[in-house]
N, C-alpha and C positions, 0 to 999 in steps of 0.2 A: 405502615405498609404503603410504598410508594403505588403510582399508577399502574408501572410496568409487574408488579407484584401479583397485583390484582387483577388484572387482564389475565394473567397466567392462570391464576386459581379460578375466573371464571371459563376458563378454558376449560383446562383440567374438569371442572365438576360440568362443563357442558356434553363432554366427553363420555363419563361418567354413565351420566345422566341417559344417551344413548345408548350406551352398552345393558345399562341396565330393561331400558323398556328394550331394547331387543328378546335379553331374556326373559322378561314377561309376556312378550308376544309367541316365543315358543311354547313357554309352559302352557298357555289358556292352547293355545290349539293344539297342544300333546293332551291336555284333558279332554277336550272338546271331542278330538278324534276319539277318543280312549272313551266317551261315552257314548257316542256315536255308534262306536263297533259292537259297546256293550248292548245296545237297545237291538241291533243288529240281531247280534247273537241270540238275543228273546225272540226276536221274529223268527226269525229259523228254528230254535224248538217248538216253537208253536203250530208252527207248517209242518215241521216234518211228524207231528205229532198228529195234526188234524189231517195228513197224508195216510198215515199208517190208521187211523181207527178209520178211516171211510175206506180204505181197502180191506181191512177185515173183516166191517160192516158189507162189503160188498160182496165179498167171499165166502162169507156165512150165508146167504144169502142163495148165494148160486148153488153149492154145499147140500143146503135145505132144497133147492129144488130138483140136484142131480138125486140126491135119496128115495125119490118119487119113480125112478124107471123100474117099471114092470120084471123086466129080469132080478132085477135084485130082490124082488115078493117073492117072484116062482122059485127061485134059488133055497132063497131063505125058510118058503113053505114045505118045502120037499129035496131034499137033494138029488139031483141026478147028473151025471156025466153030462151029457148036454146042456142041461140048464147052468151049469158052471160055467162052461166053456162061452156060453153067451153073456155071461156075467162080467168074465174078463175079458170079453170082447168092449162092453160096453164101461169096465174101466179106463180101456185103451183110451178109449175115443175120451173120458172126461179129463183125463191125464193130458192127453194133447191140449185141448182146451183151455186148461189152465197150467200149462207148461212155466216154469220147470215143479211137477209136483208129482208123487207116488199116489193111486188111490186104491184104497182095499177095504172089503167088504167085510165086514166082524158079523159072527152070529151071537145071538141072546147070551152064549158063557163068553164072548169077547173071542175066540177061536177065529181067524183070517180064512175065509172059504174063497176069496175070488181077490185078485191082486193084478195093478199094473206091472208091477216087478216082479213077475213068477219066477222070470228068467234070467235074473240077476242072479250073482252068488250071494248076496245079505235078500234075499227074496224072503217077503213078510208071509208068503202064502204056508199056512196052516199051524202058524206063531201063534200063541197067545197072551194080548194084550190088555187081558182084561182090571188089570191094576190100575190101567190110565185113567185120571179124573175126566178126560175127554169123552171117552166109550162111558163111565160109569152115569154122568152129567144127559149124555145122549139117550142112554137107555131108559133113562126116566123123562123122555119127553122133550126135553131140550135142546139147542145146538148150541153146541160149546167149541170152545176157541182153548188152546194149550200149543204154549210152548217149552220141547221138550228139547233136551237129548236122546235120539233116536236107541230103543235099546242094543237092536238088532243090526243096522245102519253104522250108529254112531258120530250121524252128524245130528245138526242142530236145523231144528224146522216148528214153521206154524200148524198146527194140527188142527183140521175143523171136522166136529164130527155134527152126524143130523141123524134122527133116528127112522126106521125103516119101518112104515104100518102099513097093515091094510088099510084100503081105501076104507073110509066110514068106520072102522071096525075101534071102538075105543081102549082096546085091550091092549097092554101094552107092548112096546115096540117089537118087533120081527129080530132085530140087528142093528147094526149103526155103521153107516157108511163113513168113512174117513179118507179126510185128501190133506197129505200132510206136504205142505209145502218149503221148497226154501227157503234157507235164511239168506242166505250170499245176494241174493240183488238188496236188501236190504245194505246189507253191508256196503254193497258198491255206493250206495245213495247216501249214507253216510258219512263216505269216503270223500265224497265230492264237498260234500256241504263243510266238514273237518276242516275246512285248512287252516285256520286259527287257533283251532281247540282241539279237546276228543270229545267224541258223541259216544255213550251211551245207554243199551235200553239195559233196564235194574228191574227184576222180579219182584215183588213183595218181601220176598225176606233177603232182599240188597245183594242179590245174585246177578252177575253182570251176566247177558246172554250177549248181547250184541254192541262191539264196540271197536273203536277206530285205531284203537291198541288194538291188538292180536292178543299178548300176554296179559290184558286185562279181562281177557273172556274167562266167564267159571270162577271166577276172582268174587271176594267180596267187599263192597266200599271198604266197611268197617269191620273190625275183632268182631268174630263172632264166640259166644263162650260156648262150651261142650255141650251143653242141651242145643244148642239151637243149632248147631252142624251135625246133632241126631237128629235134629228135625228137620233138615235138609235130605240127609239120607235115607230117612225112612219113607219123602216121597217120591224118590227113584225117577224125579224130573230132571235133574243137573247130573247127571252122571254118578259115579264110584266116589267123585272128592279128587283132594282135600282140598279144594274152595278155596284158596291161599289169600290172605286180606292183601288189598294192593297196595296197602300206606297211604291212603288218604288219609289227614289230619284236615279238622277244621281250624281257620285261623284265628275269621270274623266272621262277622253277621252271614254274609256269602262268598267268601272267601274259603279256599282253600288249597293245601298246599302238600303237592305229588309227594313220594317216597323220596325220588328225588332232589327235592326244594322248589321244584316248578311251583309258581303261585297263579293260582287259576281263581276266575269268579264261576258262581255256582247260579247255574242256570235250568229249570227243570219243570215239565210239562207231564201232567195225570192224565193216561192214554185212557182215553173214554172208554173203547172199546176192549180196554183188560181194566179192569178194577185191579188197582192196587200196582199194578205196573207203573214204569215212568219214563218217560227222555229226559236225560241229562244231557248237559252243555258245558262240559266244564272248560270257561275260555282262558286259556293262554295267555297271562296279559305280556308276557316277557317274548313271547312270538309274536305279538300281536304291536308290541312297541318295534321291534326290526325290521316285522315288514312293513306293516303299516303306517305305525306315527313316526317313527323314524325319517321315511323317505318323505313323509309328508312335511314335517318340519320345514327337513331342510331344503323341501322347494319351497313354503311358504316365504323363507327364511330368505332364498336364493331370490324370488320375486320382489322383495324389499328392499336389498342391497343396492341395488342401482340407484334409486330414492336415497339411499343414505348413505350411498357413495357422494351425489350431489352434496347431501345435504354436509357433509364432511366436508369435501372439496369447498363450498362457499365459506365454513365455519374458520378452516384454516385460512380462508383467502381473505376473510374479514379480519383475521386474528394477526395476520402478518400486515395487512393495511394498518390496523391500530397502533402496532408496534410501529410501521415506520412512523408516523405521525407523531407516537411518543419521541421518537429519536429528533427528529426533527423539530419539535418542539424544546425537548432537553437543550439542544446544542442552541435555541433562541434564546433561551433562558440563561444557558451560561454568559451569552453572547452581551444578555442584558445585565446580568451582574458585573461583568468586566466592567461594560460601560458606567454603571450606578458606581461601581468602587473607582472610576476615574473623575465620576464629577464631584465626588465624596472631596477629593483631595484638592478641588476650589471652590467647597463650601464654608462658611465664614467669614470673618475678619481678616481681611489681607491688608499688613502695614504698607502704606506704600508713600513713597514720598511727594510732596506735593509740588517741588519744583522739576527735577529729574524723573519722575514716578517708576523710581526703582520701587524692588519691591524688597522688604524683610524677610528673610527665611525664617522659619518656623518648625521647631519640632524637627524629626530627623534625626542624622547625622549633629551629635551636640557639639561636634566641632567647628560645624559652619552657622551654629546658628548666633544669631545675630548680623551673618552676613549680608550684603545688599546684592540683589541680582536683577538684571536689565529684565524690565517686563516681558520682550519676546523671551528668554530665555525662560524664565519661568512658568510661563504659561504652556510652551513648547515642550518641555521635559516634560509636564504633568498631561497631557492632553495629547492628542495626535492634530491640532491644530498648526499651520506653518504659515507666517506671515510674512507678506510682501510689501517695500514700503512705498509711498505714494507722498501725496502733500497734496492739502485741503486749498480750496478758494482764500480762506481767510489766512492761512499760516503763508500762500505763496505771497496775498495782498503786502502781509508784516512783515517778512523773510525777506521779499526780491520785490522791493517796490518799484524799481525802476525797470521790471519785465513788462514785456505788453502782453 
């Protein structure tokens, strides 16, 4: 392999060479992004999960102390027309307060005696609810958190119930006050936080309630078999059914993949403040490459180029300098062989004679050889030498002695 060969192929693999760490430089920062968004994605279940149990914690809270207003004793001790009417006066006011939310008063059989929505046409007032774990959980003393599908309503809400006693009185409860709040700002909040993924909240038995699909709400992750969508049904929390599984399949470890083929990693936080609940995060890595590492690439990529435009432009400018240097070195080289095969052909023995100093031809043409040729002549054919003639000191002294 000549010089110029070589130069070529280190060209070529210098070339190479950069195309390839180009694509390694995309790949590490399509990971890097892609783990980046994934640690993201953690952080955001995590908040919106420690968002959601300190507002229920907080809500519960307020719940247990709205339970405490004197109207809702007198009501509950004695029925009367008035004591009603002050009852649902002072629903009014805790419904405002904790806007947007329905509140209504249950007696000891779960029977609705006093309602913010008396006057609505789905109006809870003189309904009974006494199947709710909420009311049943309350009446023995406790405040309880449930989220249902409304029977009566039919939307979907946080239900906080607190039970109603007499002051000091240990006997058990009076009634249970209940403020059953919206789910839709929930929803909006998770709408916001979505844009990579879908968010969401999964009940203990893999009942989607709240989620950033629409057509995944009431859905359940996984096949459920016939007992267990009897056992869904029999606690008349999710609605009438049929609870349709949404086609999640697992892939990997956290991995998983829509009905569709979407392939999502599985991200998922234990709401403190519901046992057995959860937020899910299931992120989008194929939206998450278009919008994100995509764009991102190709500025990382686009920031470089200028650098490796240079760095090209020098590469070809050194590569075309070498080449001429070869070329020009080529054409000395031939330059020098010409020359070496001319001296070649007055290297050795030249017969020449000693008084004429002709000289013998040699080799060649076999028809002159032997022949005698006048030394300029033969020197002149074989060489680019050209001779002029002159006459020495001594040959003029022997020649023309009588010149001055």
């Amino acid at each position: 392999m000549n010089l110029r060969h070589t130069t070529w192929v280190f060209f070529v693999l210098g070339v190479a060479a950069l195309a390839l760490g180009l694509q390694t430089y995309g790949r590490t920062v399509q990971t890097t992004t892609m783990r980046q968004s994934h640690h993201t994605a953690m952080r955001q279940v995590r908040a919106m999960e420690a968002d959601l149990s300190n507002e229920i914690t907080e809500k519960r809270l307020a719940v247990a102390a709205a339970a405490a207003q004197e109207p809702f004793r007198e009501v509950l001790t004695e029925f009367r027309p008035a004591r009603g009417a002050e009852a649902n006066r002072t629903c009014d006011i805790i419904a405002a307060a904790m806007r947007p939310a329905v509140v209504y008063l249950m007696d000891a059989g779960g029977t609705v005696l006093a309602s913010s929505n008396r006057h609505d046409p789905d109006s809870f007032l003189g309904k009974n609810y006494a199947f709710r774990s909420y009311f049943q959980e309350a009446l023995h003393g406790g405040n309880s958190v449930h989220l249902a599908l409304g029977v009566t309503s039919g939307t979907r809400g946080i239900y906080y119930g607190a039970p109603v006693t007499t002051a000091g009185d240990p006997a058990p409860p009076l009634g249970v006050l209940v403020v059953k709040r919206s789910i839709d700002p929930l929803d909006e909040k998770f709408s916001k936080l979505g844009q990579l993924g879908s968010i969401l909240l999964v009940s203990p038995q893999d009942v989607v309630f709240s989620s950033t699909v629409p057509e995944w709400r009431f859905g359940t992750l996984w096949e459920k078999s016939p007992e267990e969508r009897e056992g869904i049904r029999e606690s008349r929390q999710f609605g009438a059914g049929p609870w349709p599984w949404i086609g999640l399949s697992r892939s990997e470890h956290d991995h998983i993949r829509g009905a569709d083929g979407t392939n999502y990693v599985w991200h998922e936080a234990e709401v403190r403040a519901l046992p057995g609940w959860k937020v899910l995060y299931l992120h989008d890595m194929d939206r998450t490459r278009a919008l994100v590492v995509s764009p991102l690439v190709r500025g990382a990529l686009l920031s470089v180029l200028p650098g490796v435009g240079i760095i090209v432009a020098l590469s070809l400018g050194l590569f075309l300098m070498i080449q001429r240097y070869i070329s020009r070195d080529e054409k000395n080289v031939a330059a020098l062989q010409a020359s070496l095969a001319r001296v070649r052909t007055l290297e050795g023995f030249l017969p020449i004679c000693m008084h004429c100093k002709k000289i013998r031809k040699e080799g060649g043409d076999p028809d002159a050889q032997g022949d005698w040729e006048q030394l300029e002549e033969y020197i002149g054919v074989r060489t680019e030498t050209q001779f002029s003639h002159g006459i020495c000191p001594e040959c003029m002294t022997k020649h023309y002695p009588d010149d001055d």
